[in-house]
PyMOL Python script that loads the backbone (N, CA, C, O; Angstrom):
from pymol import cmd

cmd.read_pdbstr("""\
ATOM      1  N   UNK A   1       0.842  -1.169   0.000  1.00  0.00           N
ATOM      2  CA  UNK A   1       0.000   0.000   0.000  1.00  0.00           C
ATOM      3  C   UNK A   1       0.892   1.239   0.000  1.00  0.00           C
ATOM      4  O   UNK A   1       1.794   1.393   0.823  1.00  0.00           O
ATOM      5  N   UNK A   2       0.565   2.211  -1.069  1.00  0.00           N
ATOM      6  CA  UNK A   2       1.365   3.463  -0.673  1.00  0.00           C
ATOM      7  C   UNK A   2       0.559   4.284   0.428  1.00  0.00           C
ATOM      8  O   UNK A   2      -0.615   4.187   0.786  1.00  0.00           O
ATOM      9  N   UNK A   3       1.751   5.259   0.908  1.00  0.00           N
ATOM     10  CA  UNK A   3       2.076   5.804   1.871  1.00  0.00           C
ATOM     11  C   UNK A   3       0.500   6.772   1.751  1.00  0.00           C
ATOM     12  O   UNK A   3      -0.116   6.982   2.796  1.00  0.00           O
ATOM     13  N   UNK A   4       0.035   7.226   0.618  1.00  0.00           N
ATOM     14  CA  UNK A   4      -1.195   7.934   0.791  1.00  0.00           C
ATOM     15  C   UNK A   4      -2.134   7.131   1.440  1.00  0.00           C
ATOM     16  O   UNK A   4      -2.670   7.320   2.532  1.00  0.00           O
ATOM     17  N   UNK A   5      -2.323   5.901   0.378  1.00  0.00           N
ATOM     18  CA  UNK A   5      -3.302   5.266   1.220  1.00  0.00           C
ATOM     19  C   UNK A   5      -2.943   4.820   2.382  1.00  0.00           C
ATOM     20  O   UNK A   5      -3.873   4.968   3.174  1.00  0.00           O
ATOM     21  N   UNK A   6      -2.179   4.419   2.781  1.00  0.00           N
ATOM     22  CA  UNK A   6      -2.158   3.869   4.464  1.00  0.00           C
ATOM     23  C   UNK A   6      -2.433   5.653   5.408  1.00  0.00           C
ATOM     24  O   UNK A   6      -2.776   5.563   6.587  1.00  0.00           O
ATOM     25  N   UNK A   7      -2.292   6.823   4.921  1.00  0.00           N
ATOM     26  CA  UNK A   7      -2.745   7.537   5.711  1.00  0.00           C
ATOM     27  C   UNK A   7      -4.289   7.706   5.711  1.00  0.00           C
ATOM     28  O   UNK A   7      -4.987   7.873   6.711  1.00  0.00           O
ATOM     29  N   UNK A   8      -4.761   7.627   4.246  1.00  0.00           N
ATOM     30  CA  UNK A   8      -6.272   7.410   4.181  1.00  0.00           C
ATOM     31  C   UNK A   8      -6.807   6.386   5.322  1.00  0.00           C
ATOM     32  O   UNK A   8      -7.695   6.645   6.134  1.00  0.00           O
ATOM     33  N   UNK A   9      -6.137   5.256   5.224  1.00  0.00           N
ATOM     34  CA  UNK A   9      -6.584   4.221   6.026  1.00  0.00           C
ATOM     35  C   UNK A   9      -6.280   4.349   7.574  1.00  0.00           C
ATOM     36  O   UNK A   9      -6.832   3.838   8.549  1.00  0.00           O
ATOM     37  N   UNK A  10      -5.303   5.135   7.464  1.00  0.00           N
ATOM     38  CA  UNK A  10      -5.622   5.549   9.496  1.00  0.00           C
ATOM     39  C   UNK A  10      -6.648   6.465   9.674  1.00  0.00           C
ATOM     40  O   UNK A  10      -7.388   6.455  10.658  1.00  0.00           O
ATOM     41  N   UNK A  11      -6.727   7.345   8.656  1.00  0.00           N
ATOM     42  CA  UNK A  11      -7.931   8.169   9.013  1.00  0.00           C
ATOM     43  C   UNK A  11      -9.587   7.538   9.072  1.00  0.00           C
ATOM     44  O   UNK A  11     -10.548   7.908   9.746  1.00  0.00           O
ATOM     45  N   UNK A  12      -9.491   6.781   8.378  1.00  0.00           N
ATOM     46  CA  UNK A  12     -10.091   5.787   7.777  1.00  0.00           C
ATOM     47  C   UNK A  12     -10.981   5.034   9.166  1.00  0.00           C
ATOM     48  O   UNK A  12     -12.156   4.814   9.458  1.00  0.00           O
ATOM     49  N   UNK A  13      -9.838   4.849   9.674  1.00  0.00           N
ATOM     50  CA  UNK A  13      -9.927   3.620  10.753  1.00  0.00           C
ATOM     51  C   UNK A  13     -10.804   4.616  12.263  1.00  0.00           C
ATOM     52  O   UNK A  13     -11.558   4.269  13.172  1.00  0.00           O
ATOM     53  N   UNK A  14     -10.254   5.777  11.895  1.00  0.00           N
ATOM     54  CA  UNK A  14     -10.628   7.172  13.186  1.00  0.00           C
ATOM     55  C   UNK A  14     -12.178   7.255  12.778  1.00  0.00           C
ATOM     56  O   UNK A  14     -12.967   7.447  13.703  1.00  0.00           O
ATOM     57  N   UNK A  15     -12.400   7.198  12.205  1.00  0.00           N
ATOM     58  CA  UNK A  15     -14.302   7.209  11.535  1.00  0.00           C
ATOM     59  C   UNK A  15     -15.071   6.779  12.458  1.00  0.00           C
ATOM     60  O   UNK A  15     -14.496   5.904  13.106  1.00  0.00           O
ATOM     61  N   UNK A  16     -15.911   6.951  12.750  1.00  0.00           N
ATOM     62  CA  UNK A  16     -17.010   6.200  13.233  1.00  0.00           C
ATOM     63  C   UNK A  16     -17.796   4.880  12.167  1.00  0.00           C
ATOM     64  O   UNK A  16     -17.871   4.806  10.941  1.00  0.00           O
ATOM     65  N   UNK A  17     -18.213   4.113  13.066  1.00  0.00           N
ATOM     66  CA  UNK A  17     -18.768   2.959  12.032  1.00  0.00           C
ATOM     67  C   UNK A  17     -19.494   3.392  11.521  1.00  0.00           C
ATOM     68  O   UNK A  17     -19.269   2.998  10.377  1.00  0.00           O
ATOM     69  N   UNK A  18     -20.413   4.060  11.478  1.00  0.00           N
ATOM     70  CA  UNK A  18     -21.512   4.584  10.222  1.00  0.00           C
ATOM     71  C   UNK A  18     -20.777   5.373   9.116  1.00  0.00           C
ATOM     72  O   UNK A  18     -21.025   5.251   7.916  1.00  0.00           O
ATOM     73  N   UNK A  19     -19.839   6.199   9.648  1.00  0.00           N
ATOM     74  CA  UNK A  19     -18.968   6.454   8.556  1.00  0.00           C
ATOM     75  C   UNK A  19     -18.383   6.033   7.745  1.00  0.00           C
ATOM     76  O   UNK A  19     -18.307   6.465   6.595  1.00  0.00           O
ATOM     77  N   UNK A  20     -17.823   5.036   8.235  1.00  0.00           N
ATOM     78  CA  UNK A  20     -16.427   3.797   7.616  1.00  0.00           C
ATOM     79  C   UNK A  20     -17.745   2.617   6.705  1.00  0.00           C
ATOM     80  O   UNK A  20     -17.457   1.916   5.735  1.00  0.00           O
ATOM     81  N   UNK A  21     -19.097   2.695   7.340  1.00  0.00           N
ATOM     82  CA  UNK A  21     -20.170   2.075   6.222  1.00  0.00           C
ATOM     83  C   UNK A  21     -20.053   2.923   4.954  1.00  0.00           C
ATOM     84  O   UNK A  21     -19.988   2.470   3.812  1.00  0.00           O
ATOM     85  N   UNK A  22     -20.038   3.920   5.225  1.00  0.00           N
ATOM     86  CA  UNK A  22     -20.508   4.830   4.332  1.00  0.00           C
ATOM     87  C   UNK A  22     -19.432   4.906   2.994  1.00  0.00           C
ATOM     88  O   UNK A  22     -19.609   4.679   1.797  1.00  0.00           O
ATOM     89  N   UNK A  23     -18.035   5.406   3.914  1.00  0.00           N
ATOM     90  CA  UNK A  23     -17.045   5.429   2.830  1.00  0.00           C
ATOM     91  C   UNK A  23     -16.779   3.780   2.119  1.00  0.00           C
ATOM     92  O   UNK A  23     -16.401   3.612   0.960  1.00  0.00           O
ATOM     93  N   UNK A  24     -17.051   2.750   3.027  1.00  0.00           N
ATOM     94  CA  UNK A  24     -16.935   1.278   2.373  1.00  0.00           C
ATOM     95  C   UNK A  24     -17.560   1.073   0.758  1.00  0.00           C
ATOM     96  O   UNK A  24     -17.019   0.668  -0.271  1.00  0.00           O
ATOM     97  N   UNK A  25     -19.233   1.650   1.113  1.00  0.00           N
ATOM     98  CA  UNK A  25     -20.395   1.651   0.074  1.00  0.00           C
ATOM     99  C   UNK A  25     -19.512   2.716  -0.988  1.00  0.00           C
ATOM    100  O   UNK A  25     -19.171   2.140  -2.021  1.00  0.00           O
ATOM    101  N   UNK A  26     -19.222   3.714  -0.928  1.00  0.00           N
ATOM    102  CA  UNK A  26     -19.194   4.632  -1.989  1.00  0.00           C
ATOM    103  C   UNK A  26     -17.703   4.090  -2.718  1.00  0.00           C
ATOM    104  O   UNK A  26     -17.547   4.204  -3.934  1.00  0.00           O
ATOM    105  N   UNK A  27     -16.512   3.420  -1.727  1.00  0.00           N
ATOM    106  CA  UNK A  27     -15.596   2.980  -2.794  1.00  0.00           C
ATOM    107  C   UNK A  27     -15.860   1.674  -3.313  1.00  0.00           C
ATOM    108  O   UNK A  27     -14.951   1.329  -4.068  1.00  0.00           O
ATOM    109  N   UNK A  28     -16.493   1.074  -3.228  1.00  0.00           N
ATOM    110  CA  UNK A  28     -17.242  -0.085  -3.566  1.00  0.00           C
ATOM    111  C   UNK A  28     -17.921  -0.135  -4.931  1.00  0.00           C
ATOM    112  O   UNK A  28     -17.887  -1.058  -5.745  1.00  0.00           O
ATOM    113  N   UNK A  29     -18.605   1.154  -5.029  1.00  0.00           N
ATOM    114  CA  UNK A  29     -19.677   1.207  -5.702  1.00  0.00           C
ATOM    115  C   UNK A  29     -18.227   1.775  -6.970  1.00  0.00           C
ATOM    116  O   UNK A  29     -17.897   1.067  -7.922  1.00  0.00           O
ATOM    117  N   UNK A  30     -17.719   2.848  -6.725  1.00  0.00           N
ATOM    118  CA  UNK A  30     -16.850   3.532  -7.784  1.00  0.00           C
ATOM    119  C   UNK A  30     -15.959   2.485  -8.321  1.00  0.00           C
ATOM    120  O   UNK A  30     -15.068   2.975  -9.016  1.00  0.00           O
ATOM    121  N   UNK A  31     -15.915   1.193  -8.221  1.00  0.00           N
ATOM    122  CA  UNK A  31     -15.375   0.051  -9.414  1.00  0.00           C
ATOM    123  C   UNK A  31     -15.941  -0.040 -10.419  1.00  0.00           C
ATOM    124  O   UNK A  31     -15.470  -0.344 -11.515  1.00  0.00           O
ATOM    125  N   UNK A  32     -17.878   0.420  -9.922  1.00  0.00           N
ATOM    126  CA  UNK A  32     -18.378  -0.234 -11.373  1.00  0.00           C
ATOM    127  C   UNK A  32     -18.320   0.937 -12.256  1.00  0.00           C
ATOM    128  O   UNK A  32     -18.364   0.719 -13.467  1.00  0.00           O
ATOM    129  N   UNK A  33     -18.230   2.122 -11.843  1.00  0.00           N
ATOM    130  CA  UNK A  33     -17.868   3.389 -13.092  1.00  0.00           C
ATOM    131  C   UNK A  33     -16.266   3.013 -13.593  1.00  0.00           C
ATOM    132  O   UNK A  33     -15.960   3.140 -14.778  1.00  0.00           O
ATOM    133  N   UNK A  34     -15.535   2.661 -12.835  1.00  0.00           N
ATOM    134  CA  UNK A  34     -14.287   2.309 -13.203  1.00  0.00           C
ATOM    135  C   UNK A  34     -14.217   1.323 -14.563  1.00  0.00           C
ATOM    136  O   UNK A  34     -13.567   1.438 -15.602  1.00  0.00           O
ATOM    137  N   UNK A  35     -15.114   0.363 -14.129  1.00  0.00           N
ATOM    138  CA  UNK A  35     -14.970  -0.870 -15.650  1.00  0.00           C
ATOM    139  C   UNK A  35     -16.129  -0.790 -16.158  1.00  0.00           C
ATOM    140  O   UNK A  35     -16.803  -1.815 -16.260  1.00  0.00           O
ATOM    141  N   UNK A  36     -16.656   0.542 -16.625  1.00  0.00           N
ATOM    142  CA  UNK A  36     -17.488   0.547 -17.352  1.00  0.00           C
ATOM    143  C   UNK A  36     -17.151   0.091 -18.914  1.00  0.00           C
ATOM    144  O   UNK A  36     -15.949   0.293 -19.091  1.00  0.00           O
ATOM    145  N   UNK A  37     -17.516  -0.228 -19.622  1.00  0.00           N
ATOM    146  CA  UNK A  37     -17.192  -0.609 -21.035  1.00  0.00           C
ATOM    147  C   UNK A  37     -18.094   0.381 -21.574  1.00  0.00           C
ATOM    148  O   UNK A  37     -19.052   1.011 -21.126  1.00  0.00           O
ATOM    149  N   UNK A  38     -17.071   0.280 -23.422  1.00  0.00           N
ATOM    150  CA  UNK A  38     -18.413   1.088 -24.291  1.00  0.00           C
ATOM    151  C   UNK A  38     -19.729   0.208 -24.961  1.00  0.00           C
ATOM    152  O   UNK A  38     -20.473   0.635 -25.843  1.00  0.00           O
ATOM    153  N   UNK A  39     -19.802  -0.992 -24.370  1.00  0.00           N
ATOM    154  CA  UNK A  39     -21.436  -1.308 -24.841  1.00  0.00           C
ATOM    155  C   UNK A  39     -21.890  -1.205 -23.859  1.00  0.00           C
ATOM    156  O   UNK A  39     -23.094  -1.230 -24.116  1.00  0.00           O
ATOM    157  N   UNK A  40     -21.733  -1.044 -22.323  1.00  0.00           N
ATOM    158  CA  UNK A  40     -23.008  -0.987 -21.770  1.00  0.00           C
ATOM    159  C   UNK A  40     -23.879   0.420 -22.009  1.00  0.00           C
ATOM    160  O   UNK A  40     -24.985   0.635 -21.513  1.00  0.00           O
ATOM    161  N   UNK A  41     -23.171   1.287 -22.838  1.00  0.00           N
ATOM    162  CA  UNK A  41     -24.069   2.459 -23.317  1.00  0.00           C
ATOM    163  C   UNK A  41     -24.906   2.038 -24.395  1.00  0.00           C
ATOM    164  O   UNK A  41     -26.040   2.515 -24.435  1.00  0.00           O
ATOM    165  N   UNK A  42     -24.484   1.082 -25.436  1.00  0.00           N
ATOM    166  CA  UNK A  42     -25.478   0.299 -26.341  1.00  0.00           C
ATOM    167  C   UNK A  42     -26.755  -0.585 -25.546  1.00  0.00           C
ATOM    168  O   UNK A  42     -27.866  -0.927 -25.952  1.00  0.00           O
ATOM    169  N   UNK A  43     -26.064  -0.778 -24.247  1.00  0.00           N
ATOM    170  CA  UNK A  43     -27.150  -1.661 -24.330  1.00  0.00           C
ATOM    171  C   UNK A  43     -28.355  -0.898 -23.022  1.00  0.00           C
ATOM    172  O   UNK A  43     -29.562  -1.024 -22.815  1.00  0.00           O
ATOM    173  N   UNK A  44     -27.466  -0.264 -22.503  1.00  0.00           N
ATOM    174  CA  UNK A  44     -28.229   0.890 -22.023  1.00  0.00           C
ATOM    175  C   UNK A  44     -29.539   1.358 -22.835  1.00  0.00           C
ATOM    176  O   UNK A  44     -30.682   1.313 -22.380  1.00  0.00           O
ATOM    177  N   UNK A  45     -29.128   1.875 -24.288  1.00  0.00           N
ATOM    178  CA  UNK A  45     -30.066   2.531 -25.119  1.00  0.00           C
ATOM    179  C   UNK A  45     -30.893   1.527 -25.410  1.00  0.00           C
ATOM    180  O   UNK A  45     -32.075   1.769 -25.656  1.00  0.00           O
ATOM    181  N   UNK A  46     -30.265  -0.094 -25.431  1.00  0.00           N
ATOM    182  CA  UNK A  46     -31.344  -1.183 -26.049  1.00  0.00           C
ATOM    183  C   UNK A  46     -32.532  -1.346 -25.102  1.00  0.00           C
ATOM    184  O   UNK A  46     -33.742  -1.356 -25.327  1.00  0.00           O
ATOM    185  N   UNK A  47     -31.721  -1.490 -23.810  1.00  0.00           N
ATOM    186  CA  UNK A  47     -33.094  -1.910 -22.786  1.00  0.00           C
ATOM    187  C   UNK A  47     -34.155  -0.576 -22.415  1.00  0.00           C
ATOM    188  O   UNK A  47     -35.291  -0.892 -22.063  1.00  0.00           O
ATOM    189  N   UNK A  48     -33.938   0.355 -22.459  1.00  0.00           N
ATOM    190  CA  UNK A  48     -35.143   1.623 -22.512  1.00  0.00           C
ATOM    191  C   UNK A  48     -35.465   1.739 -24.135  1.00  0.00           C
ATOM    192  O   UNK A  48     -36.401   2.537 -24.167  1.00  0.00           O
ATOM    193  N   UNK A  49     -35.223   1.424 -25.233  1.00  0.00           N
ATOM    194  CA  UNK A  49     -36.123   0.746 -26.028  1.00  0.00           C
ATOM    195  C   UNK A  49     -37.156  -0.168 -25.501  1.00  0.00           C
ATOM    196  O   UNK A  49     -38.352   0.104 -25.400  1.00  0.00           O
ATOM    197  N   UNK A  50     -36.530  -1.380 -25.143  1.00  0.00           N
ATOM    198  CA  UNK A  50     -37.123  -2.141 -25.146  1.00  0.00           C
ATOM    199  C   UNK A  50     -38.229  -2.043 -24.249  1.00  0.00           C
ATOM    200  O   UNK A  50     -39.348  -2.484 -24.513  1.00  0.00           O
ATOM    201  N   UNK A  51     -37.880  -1.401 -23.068  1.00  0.00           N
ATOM    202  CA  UNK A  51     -39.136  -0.790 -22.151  1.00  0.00           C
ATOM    203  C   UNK A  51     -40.321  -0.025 -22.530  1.00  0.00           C
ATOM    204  O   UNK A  51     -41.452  -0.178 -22.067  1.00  0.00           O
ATOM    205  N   UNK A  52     -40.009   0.681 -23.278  1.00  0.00           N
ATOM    206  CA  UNK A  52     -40.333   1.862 -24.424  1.00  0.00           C
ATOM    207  C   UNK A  52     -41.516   1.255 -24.954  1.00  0.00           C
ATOM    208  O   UNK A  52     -42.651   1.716 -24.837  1.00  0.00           O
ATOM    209  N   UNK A  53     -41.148   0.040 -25.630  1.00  0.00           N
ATOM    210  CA  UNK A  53     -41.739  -0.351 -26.505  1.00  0.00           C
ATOM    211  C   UNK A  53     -42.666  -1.105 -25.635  1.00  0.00           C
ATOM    212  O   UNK A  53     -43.725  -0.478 -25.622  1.00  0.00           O
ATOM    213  N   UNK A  54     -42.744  -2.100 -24.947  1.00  0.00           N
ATOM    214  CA  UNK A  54     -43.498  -2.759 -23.858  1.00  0.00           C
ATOM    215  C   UNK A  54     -44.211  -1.444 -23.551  1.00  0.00           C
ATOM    216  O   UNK A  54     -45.079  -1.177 -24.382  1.00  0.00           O
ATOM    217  N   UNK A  55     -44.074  -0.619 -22.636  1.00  0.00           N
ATOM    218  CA  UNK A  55     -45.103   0.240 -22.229  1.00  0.00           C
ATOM    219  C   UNK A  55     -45.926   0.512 -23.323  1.00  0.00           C
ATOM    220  O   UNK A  55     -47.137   0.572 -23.110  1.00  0.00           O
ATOM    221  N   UNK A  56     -45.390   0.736 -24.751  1.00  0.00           N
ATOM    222  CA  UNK A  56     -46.793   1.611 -25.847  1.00  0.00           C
ATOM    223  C   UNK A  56     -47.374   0.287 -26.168  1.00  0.00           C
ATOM    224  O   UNK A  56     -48.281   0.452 -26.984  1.00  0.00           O
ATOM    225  N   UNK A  57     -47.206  -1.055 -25.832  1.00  0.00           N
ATOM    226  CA  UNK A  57     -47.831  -1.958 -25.920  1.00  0.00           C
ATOM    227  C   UNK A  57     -47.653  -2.776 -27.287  1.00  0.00           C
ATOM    228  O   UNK A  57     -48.465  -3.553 -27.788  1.00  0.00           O
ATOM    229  N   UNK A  58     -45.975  -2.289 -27.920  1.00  0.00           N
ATOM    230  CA  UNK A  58     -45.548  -2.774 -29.486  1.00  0.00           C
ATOM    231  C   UNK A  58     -45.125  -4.131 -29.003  1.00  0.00           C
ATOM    232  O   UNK A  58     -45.520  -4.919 -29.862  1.00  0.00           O
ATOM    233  N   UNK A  59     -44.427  -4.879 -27.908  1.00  0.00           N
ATOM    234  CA  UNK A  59     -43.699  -5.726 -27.484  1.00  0.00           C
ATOM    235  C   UNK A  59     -44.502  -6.715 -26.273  1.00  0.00           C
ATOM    236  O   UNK A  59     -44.901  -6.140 -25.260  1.00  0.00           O
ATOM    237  N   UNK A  60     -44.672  -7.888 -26.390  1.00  0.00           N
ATOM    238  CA  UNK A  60     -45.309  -8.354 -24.917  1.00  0.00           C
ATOM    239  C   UNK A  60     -43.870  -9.116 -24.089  1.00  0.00           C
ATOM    240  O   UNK A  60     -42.689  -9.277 -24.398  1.00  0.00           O
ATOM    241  N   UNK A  61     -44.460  -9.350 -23.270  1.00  0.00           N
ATOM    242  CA  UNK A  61     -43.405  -9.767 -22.065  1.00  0.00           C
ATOM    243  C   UNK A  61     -43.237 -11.251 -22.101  1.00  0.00           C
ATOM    244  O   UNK A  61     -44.268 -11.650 -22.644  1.00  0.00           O
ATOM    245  N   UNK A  62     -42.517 -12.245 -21.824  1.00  0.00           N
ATOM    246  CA  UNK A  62     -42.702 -13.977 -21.842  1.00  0.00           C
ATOM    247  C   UNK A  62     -42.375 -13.835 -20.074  1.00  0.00           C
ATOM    248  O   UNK A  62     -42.087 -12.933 -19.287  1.00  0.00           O
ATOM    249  N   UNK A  63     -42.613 -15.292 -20.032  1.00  0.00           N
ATOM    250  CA  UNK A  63     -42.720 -15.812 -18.130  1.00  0.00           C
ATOM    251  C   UNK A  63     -41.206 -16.409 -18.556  1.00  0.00           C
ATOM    252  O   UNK A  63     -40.676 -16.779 -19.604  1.00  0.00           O
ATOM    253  N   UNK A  64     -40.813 -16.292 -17.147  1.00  0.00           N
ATOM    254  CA  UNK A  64     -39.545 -17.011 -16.817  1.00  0.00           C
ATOM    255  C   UNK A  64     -39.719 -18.304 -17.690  1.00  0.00           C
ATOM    256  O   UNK A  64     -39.015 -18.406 -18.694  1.00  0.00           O
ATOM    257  N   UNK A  65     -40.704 -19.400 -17.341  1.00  0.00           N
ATOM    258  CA  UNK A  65     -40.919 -20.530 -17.644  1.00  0.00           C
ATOM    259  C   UNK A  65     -40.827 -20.814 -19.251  1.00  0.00           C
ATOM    260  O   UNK A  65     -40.331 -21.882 -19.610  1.00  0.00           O
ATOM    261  N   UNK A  66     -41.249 -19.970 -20.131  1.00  0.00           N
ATOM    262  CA  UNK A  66     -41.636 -19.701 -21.032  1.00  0.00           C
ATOM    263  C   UNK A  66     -40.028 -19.457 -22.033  1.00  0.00           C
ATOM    264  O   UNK A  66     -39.866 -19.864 -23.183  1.00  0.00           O
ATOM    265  N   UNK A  67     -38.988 -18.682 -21.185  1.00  0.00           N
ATOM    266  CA  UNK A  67     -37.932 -18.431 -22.242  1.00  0.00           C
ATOM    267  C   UNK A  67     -36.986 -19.853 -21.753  1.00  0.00           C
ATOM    268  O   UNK A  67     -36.117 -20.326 -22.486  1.00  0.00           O
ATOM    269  N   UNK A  68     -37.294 -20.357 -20.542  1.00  0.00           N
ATOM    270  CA  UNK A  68     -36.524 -21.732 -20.441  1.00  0.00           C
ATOM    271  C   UNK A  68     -36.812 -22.478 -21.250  1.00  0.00           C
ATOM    272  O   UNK A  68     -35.877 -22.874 -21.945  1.00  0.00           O
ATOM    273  N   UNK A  69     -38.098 -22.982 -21.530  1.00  0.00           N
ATOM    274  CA  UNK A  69     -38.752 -23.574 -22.342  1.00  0.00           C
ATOM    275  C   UNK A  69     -38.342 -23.834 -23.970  1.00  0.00           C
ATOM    276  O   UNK A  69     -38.136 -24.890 -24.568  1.00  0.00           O
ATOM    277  N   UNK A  70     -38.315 -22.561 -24.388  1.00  0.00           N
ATOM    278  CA  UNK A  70     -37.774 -22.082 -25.465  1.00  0.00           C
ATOM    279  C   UNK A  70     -36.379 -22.414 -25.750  1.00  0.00           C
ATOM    280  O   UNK A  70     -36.168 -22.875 -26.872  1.00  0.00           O
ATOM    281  N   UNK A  71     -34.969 -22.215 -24.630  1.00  0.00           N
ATOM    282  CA  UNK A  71     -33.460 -22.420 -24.449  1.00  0.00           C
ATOM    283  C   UNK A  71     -33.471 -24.084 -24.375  1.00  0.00           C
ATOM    284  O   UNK A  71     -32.660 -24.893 -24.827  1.00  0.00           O
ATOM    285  N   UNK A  72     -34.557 -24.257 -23.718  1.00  0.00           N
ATOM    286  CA  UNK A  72     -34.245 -25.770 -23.340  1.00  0.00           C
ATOM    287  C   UNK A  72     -34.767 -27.018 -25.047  1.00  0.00           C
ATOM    288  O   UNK A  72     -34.375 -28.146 -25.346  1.00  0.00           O
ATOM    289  N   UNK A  73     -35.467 -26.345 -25.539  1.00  0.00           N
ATOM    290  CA  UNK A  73     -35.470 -27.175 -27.062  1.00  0.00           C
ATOM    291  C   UNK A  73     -34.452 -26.669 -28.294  1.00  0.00           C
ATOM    292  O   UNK A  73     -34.484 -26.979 -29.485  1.00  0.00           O
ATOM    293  N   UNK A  74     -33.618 -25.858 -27.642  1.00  0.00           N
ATOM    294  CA  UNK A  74     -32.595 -25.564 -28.898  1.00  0.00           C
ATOM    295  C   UNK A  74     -31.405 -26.775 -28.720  1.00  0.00           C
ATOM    296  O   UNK A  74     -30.468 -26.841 -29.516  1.00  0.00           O
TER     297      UNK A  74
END
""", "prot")
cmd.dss("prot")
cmd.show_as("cartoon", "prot")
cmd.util.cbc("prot")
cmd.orient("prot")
């Protein structure tokens, strides 16, 4: 560990536990902006289509059972 972070981490450690929850959750969470890729913006745009389209009533929905069903005879 460099020397920054091990001072982060004494300060770190001085927190109160609701704090040290807090900062846990938020560096936790900043991995997934970290490995974001460029399709999850494609597919970003695909699935609010696809919602899109379900709500104006162009698309219907299948049951869980229904797309197994389907995977399971290919």
């Amino acid at each position: 560990m460099t020397a920054i972070a091990e001072k982060v981490m004494e300060t770190a450690l001085g927190l109160s536990p609701e704090d040290r929850a807090e900062l846990i959750e938020r560096l936790f969470f900043s991995f997934d902006k970290a490995v974001e890729h460029p399709e999850d913006e494609a597919w970003k745009v695909e699935i609010e289509s696809r919602i899109e389209a379900y709500n104006a009533g162009e698309i219907k929905a299948s049951s869980a059972d229904e797309i197994f069903n389907r995977i399971a005879k290919r």
